[in-house]
DRENSE-979707 format. One record per residue (C-alpha): residue number from 1; residue in one letter; x, z, y. Coordinates in Angstrom, 3 decimals. Example, Ala and Ser with C-alpha at 12.3 -4.5 7.8 and 13.67 -1.06 7.14 Angstrom:
<minus>
resi:1 | resn:A | X:12.300 | Z:7.800 | Y:-4.500 $
resi:2 | resn:S | X:13.670 | Z:7.140 | Y:-1.060 $
</minus>
This chain:
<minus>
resi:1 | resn:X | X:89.655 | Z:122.634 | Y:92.157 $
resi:2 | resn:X | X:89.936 | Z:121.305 | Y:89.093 $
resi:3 | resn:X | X:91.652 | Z:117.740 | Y:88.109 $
resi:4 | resn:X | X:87.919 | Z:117.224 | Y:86.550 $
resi:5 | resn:X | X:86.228 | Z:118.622 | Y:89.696 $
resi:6 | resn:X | X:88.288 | Z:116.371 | Y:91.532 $
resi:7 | resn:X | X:87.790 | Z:113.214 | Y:89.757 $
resi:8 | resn:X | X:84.108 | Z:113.969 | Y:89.443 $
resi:9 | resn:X | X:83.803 | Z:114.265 | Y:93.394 $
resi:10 | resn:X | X:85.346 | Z:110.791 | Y:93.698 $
resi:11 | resn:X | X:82.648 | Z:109.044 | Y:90.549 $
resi:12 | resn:X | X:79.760 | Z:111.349 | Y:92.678 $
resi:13 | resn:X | X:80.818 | Z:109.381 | Y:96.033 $
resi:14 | resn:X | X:80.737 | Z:105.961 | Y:94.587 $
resi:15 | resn:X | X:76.705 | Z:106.299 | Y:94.850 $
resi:16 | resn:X | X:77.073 | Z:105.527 | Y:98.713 $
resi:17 | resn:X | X:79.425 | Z:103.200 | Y:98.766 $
resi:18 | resn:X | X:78.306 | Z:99.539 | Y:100.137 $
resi:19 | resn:X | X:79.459 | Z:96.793 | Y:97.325 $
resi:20 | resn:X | X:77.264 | Z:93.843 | Y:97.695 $
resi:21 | resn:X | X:79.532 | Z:91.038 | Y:97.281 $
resi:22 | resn:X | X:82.011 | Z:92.189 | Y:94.558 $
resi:23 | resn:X | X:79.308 | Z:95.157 | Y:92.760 $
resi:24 | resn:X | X:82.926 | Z:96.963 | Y:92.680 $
resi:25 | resn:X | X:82.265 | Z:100.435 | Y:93.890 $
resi:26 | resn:X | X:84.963 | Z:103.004 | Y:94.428 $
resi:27 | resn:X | X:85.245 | Z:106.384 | Y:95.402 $
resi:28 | resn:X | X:88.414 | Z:108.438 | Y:96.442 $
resi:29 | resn:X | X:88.404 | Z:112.538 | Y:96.799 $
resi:30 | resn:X | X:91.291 | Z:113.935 | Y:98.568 $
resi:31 | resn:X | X:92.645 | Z:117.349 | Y:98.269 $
resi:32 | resn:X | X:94.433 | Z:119.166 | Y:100.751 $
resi:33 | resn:X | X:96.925 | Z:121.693 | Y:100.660 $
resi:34 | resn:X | X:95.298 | Z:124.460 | Y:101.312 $
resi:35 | resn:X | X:92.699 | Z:123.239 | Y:98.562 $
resi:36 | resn:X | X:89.911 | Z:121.455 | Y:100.992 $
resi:37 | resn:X | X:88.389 | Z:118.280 | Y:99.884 $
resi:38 | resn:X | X:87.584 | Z:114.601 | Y:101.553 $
resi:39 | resn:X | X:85.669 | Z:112.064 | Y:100.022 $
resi:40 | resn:X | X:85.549 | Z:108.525 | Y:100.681 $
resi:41 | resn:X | X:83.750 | Z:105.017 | Y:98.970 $
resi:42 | resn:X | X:84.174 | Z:101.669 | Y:99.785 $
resi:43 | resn:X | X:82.029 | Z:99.605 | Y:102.350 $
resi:44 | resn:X | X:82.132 | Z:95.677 | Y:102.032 $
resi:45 | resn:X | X:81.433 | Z:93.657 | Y:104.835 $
resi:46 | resn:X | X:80.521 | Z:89.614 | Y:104.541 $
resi:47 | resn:X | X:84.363 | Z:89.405 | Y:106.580 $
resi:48 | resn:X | X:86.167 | Z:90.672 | Y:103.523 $
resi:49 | resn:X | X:88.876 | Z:91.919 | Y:105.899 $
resi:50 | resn:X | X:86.782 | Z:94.097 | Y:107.858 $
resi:51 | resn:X | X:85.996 | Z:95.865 | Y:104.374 $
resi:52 | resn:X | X:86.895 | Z:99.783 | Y:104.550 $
resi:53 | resn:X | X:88.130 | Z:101.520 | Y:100.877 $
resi:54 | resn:X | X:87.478 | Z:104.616 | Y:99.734 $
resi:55 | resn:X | X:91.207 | Z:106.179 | Y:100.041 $
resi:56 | resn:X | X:91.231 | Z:104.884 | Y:103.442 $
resi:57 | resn:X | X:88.049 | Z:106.551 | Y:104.904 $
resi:58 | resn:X | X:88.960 | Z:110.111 | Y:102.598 $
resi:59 | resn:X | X:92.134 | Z:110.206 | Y:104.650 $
resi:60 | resn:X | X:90.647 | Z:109.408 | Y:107.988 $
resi:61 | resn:X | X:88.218 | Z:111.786 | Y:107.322 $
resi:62 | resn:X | X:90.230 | Z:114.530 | Y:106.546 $
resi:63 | resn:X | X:92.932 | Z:113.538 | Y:109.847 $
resi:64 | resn:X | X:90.172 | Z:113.922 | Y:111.761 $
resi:65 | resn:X | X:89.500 | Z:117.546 | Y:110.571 $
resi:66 | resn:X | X:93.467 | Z:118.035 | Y:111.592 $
resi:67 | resn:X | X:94.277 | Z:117.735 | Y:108.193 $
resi:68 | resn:X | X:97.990 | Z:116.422 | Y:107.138 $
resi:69 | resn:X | X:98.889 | Z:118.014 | Y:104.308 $
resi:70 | resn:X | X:97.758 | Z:116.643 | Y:100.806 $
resi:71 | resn:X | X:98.414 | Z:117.362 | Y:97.712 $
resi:72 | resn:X | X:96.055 | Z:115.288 | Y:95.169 $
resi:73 | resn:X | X:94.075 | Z:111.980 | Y:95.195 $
resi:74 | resn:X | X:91.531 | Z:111.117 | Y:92.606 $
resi:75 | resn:X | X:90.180 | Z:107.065 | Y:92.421 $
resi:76 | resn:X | X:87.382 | Z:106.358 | Y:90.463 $
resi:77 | resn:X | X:85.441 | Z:102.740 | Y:90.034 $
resi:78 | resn:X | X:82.198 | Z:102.365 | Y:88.813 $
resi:79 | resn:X | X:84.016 | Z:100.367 | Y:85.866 $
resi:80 | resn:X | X:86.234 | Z:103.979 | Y:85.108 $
resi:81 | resn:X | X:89.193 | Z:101.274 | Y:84.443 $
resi:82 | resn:X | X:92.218 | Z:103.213 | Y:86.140 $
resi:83 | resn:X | X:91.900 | Z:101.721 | Y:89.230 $
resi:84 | resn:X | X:94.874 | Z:102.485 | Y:91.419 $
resi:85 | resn:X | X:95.027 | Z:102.504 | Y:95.283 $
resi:86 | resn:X | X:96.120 | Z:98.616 | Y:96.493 $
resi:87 | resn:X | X:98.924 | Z:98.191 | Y:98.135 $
resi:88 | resn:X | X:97.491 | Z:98.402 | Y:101.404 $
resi:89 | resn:X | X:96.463 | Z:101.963 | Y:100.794 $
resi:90 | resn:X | X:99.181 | Z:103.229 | Y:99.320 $
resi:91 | resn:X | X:101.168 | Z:102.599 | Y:102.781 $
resi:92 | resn:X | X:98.362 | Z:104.249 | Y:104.522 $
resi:93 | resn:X | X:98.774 | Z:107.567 | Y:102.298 $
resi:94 | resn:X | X:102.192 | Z:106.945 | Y:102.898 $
resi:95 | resn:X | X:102.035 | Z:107.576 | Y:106.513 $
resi:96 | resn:X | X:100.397 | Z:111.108 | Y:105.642 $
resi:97 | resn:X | X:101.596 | Z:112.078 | Y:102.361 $
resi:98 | resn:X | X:104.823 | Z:112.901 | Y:100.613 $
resi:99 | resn:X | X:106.091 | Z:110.557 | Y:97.338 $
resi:100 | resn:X | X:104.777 | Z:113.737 | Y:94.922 $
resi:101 | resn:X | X:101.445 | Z:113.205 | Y:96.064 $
resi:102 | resn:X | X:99.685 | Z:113.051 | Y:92.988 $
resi:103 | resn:X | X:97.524 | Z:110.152 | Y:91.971 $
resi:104 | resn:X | X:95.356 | Z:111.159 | Y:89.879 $
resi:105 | resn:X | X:93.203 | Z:107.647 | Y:87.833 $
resi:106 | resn:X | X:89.546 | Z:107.740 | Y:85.800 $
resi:107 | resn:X | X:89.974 | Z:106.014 | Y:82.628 $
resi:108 | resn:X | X:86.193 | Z:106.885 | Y:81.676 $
resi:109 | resn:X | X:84.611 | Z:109.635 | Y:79.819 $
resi:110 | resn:X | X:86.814 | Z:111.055 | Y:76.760 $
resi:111 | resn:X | X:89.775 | Z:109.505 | Y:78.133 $
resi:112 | resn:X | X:92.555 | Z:111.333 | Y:79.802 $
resi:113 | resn:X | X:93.094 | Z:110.128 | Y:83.325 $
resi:114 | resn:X | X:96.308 | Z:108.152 | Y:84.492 $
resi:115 | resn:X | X:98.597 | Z:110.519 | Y:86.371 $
resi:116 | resn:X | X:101.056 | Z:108.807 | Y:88.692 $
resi:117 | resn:X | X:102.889 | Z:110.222 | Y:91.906 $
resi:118 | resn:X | X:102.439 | Z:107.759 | Y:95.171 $
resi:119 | resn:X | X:106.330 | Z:107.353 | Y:95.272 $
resi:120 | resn:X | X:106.084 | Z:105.833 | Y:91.810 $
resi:121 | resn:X | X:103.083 | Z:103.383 | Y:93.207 $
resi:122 | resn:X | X:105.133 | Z:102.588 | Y:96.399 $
resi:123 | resn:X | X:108.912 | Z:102.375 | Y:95.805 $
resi:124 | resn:X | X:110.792 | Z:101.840 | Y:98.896 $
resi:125 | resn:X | X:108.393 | Z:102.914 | Y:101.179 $
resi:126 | resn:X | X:107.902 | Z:101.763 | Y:104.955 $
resi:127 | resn:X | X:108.816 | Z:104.374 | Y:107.434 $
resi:128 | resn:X | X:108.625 | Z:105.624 | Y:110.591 $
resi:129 | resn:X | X:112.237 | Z:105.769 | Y:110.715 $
resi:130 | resn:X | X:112.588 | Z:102.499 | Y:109.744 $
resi:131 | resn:X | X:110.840 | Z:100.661 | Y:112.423 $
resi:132 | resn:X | X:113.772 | Z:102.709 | Y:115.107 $
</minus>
């Protein structure tokens, strides 16, 4: 798949995704190894905390298919501002993908997209061999 295909699967997903309070909506497409693809949006709930984003249900979508290997992530908001995963999710792809992950952010039509890797975006990681 293409980065374009890629990015365009996450913009396509943002059409489900369930932004009533902050009309923010986001969509994530993740891209295996072996060149699969897992999409997620956001979904708000009134308990802001309870809220699920779009990274977040792309990778526990594709876990759930047995998936662990990943090689791309593409964010898109409805704004096309360069959104990057928050901090939260970054640890989350952290606990399934390697620092070169890339991360792959819509700037908008015309525009190239931002290009980081997830080891830039999370320095210093937190580990599973750091909790021993």
């Amino acid at each position: 798949m293409t980065e374009s295909e890629l990015l365009e699967a996450a913009r396509t997903v943002q059409n489900s995704a369930h932004v009533p309070y902050s009309e923010y909506p986001v969509g994530a497409a993740l891209e295996t190894a072996d060149g699969e693809v897992f999409v997620g949006c956001n979904l708000e709930n009134a308990n802001f905390s309870n809220s699920l984003h779009a990274e977040e249900v792309a990778i526990a979508e594709a876990v759930k298919k047995g998936h662990r290997d990943f090689s791309r992530l593409a964010v898109s908001s409805g704004r096309r501002d360069g959104v990057t995963p928050c901090g939260m999710c970054r640890q989350t792809l952290a606990e399934f993908c390697d620092d070169d992950l890339i991360v792959i952010c819509d700037e908008g039509e015309g525009e190239a997209p931002s290009e980081y890797t997830l080891g830039e975006l999370l320095p210093n990681t937190i580990t599973e061999e750091m909790l021993e």
